[in-house]
KEKE-3310 file (N, C-alpha, C; in steps of 0.2 Angstrom, whole numbers, plus 5000, padded with zeros to 4 digits):
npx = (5004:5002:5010:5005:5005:5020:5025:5036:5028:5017:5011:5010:5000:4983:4977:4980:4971:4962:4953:4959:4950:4948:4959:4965:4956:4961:4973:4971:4969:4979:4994:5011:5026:5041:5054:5064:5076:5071:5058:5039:5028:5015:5005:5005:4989:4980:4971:4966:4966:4972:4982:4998:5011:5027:5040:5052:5069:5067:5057:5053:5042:5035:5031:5025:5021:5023:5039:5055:5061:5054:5048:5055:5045:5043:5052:5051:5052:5056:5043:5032:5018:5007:5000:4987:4979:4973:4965:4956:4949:4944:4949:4959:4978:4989:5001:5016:5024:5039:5053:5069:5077:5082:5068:5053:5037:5020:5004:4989:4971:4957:4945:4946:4948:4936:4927:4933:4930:4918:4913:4922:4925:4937:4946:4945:4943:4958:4962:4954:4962:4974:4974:4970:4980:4991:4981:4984:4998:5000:4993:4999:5012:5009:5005:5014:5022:5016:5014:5024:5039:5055:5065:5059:5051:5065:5070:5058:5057:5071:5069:5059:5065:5074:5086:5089:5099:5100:5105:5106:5106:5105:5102:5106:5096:5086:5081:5076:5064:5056:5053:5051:5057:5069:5086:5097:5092:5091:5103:5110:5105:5106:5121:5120:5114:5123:5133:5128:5128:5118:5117:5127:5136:5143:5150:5137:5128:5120:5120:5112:5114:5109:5094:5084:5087:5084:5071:5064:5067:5056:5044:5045)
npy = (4994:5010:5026:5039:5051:5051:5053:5066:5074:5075:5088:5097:5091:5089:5078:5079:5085:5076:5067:5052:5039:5041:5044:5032:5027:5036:5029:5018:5020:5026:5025:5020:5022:5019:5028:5028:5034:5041:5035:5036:5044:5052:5053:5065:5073:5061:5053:5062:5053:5053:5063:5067:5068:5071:5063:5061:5066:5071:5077:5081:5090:5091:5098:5087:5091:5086:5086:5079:5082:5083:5098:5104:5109:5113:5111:5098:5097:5089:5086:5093:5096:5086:5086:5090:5102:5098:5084:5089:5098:5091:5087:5080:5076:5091:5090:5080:5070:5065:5056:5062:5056:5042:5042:5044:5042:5047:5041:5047:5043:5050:5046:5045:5056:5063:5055:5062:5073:5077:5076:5081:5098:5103:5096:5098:5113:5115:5107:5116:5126:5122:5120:5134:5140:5136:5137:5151:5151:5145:5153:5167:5162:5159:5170:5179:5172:5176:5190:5192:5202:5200:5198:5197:5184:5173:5175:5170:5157:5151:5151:5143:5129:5126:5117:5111:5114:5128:5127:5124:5113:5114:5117:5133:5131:5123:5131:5141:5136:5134:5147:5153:5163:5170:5159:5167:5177:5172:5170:5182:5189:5181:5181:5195:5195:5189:5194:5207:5200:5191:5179:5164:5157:5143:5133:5122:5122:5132:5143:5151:5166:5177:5175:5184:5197:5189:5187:5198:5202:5195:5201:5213)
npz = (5000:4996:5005:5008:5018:5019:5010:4999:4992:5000:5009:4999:4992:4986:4991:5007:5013:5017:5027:5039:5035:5024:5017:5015:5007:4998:4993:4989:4977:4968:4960:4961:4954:4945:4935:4921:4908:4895:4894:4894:4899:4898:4883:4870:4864:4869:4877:4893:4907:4920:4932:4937:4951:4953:4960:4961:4953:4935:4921:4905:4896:4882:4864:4849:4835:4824:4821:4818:4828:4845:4854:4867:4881:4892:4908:4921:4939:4955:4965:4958:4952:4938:4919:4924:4921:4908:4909:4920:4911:4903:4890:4878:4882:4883:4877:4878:4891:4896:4904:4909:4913:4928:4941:4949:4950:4954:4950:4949:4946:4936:4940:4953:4960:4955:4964:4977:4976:4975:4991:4999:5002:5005:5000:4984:4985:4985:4974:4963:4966:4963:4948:4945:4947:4936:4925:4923:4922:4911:4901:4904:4898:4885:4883:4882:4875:4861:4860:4867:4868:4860:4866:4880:4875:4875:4887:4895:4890:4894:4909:4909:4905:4911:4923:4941:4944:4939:4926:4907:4893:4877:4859:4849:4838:4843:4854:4846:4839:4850:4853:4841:4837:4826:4822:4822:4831:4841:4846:4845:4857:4865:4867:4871:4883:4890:4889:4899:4910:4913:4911:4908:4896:4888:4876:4872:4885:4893:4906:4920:4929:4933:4939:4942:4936:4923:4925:4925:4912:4906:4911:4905)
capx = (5000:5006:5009:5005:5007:5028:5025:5037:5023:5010:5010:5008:4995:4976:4977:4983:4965:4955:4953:4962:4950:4948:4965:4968:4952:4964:4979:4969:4964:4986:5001:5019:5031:5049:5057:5070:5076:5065:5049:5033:5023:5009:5009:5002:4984:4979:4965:4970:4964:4975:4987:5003:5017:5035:5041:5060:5069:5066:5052:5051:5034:5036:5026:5029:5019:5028:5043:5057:5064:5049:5052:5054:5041:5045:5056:5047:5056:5054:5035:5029:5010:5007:4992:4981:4975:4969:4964:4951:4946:4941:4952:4967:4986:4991:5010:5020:5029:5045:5058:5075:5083:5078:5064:5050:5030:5015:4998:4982:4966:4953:4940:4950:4947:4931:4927:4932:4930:4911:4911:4926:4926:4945:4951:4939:4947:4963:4964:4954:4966:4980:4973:4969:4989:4992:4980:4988:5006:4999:4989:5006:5016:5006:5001:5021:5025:5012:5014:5030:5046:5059:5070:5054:5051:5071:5070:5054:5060:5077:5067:5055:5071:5081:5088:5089:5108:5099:5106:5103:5109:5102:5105:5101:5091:5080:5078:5072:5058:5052:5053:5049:5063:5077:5091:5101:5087:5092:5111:5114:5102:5111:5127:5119:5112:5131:5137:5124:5128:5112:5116:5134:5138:5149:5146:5131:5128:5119:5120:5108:5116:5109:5087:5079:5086:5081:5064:5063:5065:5050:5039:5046)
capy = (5000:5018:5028:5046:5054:5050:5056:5071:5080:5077:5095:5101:5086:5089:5072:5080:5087:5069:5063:5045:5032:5042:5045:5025:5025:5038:5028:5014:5022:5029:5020:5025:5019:5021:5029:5029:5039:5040:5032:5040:5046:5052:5057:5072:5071:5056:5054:5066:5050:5053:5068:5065:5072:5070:5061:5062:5064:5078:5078:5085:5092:5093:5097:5085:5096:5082:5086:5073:5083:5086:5104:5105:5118:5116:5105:5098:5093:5084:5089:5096:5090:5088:5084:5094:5106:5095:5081:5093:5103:5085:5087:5075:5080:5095:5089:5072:5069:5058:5054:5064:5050:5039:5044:5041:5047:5044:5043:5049:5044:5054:5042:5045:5065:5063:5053:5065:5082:5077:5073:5086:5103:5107:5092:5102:5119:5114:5107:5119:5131:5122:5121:5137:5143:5129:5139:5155:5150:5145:5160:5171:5159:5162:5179:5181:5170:5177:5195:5198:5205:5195:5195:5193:5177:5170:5172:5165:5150:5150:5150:5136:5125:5126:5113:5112:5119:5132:5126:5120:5111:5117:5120:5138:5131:5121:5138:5147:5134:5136:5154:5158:5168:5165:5158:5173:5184:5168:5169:5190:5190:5175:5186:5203:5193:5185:5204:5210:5196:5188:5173:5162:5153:5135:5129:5119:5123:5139:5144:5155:5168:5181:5173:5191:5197:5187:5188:5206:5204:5194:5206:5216)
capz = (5000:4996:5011:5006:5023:5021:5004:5001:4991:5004:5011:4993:4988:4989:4998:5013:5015:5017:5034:5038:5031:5015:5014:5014:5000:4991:4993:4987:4969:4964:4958:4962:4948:4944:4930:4917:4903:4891:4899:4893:4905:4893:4876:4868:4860:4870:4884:4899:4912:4928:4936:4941:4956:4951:4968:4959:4946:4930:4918:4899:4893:4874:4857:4844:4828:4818:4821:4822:4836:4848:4856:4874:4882:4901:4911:4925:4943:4961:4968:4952:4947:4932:4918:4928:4916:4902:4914:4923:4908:4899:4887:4878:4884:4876:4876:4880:4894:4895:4910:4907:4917:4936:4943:4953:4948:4956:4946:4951:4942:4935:4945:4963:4959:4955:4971:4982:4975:4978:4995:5003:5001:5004:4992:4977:4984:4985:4967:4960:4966:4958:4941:4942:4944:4932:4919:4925:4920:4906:4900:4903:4895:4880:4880:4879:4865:4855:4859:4870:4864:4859:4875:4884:4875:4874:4892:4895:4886:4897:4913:4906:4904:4916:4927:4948:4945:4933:4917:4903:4888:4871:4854:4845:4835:4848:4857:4841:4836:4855:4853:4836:4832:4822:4828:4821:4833:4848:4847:4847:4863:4871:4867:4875:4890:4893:4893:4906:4916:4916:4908:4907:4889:4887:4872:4872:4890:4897:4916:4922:4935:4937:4939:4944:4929:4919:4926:4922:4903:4906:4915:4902)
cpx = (5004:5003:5008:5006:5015:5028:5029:5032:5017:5008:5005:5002:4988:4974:4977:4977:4962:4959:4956:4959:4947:4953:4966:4961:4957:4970:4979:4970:4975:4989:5007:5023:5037:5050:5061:5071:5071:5059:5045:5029:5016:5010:5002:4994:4979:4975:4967:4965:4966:4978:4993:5010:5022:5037:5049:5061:5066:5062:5052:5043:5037:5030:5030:5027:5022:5033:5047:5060:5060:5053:5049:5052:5042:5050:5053:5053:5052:5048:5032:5022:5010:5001:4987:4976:4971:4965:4955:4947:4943:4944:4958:4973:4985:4998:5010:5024:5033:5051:5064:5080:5077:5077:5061:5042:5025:5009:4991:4975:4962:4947:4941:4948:4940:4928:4926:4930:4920:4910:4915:4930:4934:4947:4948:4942:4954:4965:4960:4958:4973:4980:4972:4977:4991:4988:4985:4994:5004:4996:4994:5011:5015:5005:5011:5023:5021:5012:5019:5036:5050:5064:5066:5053:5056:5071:5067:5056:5065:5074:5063:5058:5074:5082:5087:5096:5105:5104:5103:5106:5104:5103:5101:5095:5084:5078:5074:5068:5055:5048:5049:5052:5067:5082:5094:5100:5093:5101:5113:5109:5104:5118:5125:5116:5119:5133:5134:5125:5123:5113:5126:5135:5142:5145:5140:5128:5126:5118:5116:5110:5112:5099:5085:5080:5084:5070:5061:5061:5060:5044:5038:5042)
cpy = (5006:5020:5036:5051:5054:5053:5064:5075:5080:5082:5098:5098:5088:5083:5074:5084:5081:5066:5055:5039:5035:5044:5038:5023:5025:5032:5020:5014:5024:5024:5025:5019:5022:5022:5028:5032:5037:5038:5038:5039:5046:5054:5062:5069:5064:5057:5055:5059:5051:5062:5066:5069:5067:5070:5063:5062:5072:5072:5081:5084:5093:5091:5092:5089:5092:5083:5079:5075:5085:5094:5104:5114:5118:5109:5105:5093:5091:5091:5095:5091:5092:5085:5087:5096:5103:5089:5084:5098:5097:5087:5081:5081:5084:5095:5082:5076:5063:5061:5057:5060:5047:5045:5040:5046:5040:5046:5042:5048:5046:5052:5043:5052:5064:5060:5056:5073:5083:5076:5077:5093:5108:5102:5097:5109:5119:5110:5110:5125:5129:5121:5128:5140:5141:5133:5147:5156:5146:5150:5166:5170:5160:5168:5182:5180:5173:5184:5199:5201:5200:5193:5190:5183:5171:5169:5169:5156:5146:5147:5143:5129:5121:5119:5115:5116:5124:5134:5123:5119:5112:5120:5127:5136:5128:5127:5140:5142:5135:5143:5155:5162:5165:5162:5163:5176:5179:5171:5179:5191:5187:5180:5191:5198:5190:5194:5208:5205:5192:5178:5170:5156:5148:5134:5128:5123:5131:5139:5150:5160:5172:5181:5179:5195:5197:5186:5196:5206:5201:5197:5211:5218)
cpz = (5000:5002:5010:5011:5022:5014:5002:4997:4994:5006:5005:4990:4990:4995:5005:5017:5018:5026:5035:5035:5026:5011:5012:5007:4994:4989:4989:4978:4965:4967:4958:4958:4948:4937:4924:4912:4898:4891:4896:4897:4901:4888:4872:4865:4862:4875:4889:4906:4917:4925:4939:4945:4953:4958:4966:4954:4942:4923:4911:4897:4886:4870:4853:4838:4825:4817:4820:4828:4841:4851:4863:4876:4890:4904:4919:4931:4949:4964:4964:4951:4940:4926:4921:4924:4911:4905:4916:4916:4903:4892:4885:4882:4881:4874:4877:4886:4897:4900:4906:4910:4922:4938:4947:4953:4952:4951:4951:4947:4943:4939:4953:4964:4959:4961:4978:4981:4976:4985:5002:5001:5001:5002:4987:4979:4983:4976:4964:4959:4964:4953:4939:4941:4940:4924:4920:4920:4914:4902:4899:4900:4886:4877:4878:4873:4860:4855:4863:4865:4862:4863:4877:4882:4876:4882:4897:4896:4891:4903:4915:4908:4907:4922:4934:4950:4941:4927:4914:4896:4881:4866:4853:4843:4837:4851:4853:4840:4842:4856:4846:4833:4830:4824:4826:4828:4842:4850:4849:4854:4868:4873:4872:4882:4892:4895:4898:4911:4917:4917:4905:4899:4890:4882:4871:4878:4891:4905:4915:4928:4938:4935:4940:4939:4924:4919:4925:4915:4903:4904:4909:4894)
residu = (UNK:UNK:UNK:UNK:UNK:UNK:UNK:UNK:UNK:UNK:UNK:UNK:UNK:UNK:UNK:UNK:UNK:UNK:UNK:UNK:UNK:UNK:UNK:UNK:UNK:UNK:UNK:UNK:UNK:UNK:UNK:UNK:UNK:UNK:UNK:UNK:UNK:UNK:UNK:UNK:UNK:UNK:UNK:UNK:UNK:UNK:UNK:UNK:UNK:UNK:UNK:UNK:UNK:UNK:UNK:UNK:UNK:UNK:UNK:UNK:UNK:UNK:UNK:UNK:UNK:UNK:UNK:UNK:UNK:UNK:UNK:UNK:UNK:UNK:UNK:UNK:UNK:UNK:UNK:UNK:UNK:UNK:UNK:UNK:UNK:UNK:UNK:UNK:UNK:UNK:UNK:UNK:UNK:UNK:UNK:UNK:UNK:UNK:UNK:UNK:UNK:UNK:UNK:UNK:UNK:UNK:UNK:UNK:UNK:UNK:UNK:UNK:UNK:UNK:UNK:UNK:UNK:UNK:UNK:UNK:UNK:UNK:UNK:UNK:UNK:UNK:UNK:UNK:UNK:UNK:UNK:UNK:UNK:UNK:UNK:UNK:UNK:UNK:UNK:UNK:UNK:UNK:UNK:UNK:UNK:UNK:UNK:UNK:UNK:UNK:UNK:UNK:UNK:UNK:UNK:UNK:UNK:UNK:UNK:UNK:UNK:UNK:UNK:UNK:UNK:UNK:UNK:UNK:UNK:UNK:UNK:UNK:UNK:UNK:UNK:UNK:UNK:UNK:UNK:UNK:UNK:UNK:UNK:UNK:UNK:UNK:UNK:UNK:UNK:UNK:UNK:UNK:UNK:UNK:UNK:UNK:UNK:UNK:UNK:UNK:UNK:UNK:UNK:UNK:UNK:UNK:UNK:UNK:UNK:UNK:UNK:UNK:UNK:UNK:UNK:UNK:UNK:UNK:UNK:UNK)
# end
């Protein structure tokens, strides 16, 4: 039996609303699985039936658009939920996500949610209040790519990315399909951001230094 009390995202989980024998109902209804690189969690376009918490481990959300190279739109890390959004709003995925290495996810079905969200008012406010931040940060992420600057969105993008060491490995030209810009537009602002300090270049490899920064050209 999973123990979701010892659970590191139990604090952050709606779970942690349900009384003790509907907690052992919920704990009845989720599965906790292990990861490895490349593992598919869920794949884009496909029947949003559970949610799941990143217990360990790093996550990729990506578009595929028929690419061969899908394009990574956020990196997701430990006590991150995720599927939410499309899950709740009866909808397929709107992306894939796949293990960037060992891990460890829990899955939530849509049946488990439903269950309680009828019968206790602070599980139902507590995850409609994380779906809503979830649309939120989606809603701003969008309103940018489609009509921020072009800083604003390279550094978007960067933020989106980034690792727990806040780096991240990425070609130009992966940057520029997430962006929309060129990679010409990518690389002289990767440049002006190294010269202000914001941001550290190694080849492949970008370091993120100076985060409030870069959270500026965002806001920007």
């Amino acid at each position: 039996m999973n123990k979701c009390a010892g659970c590191i995202v139990f604090k952050k989980c709606f779970a942690s609303t349900l009384a003790k024998q509907d907690l052992l109902e919920f704990e009845k209804e989720i599965k906790v699985f292990h990861l490895k690189k490349g593992d598919v969690v869920f794949l884009e376009n496909k029947p949003a039936n559970k949610i799941f918490a990143l217990l360990s481990g790093t996550v990729k959300l990506e578009h595929n658009y028929n690419l061969s190279n899908p394009m990574i739109i956020r990196i997701l890390h430990q006590c991150e939920f995720f599927g939410l959004e499309s899950m709740l709003s009866n909808r397929n995925y709107l992306h894939s996500a796949v293990a960037m290495g060992e891990g460890v996810c829990c899955s939530i079905p849509k049946s488990a949610l439903g269950k309680f969200l009828l019968i206790n008012k602070d599980f139902c406010s507590m995850l409609l209040n994380m779906m809503q931040d979830e649309q939120e940060r989606l809603y701003k992420y969008s309103v940018t790519m489609i009509s921020g600057t072009s800083q604003a969105k390279l550094a978007l993008a960067l933020c989106s990315i980034i690792d727990r060491e806040e780096k991240l490995s990425a070609t130009k030209e992966e940057i520029a399909i997430m962006t929309g810009l060129t990679r010409e537009t990518v690389s002289r602002l990767l440049s002006k951001m190294n010269t202000e300090g914001i941001i550290e270049t190694k080849q492949r490899e970008i370091k993120i230094i100076n985060k409030l920064g870069l959270t500026k050209l965002i806001e920007s």
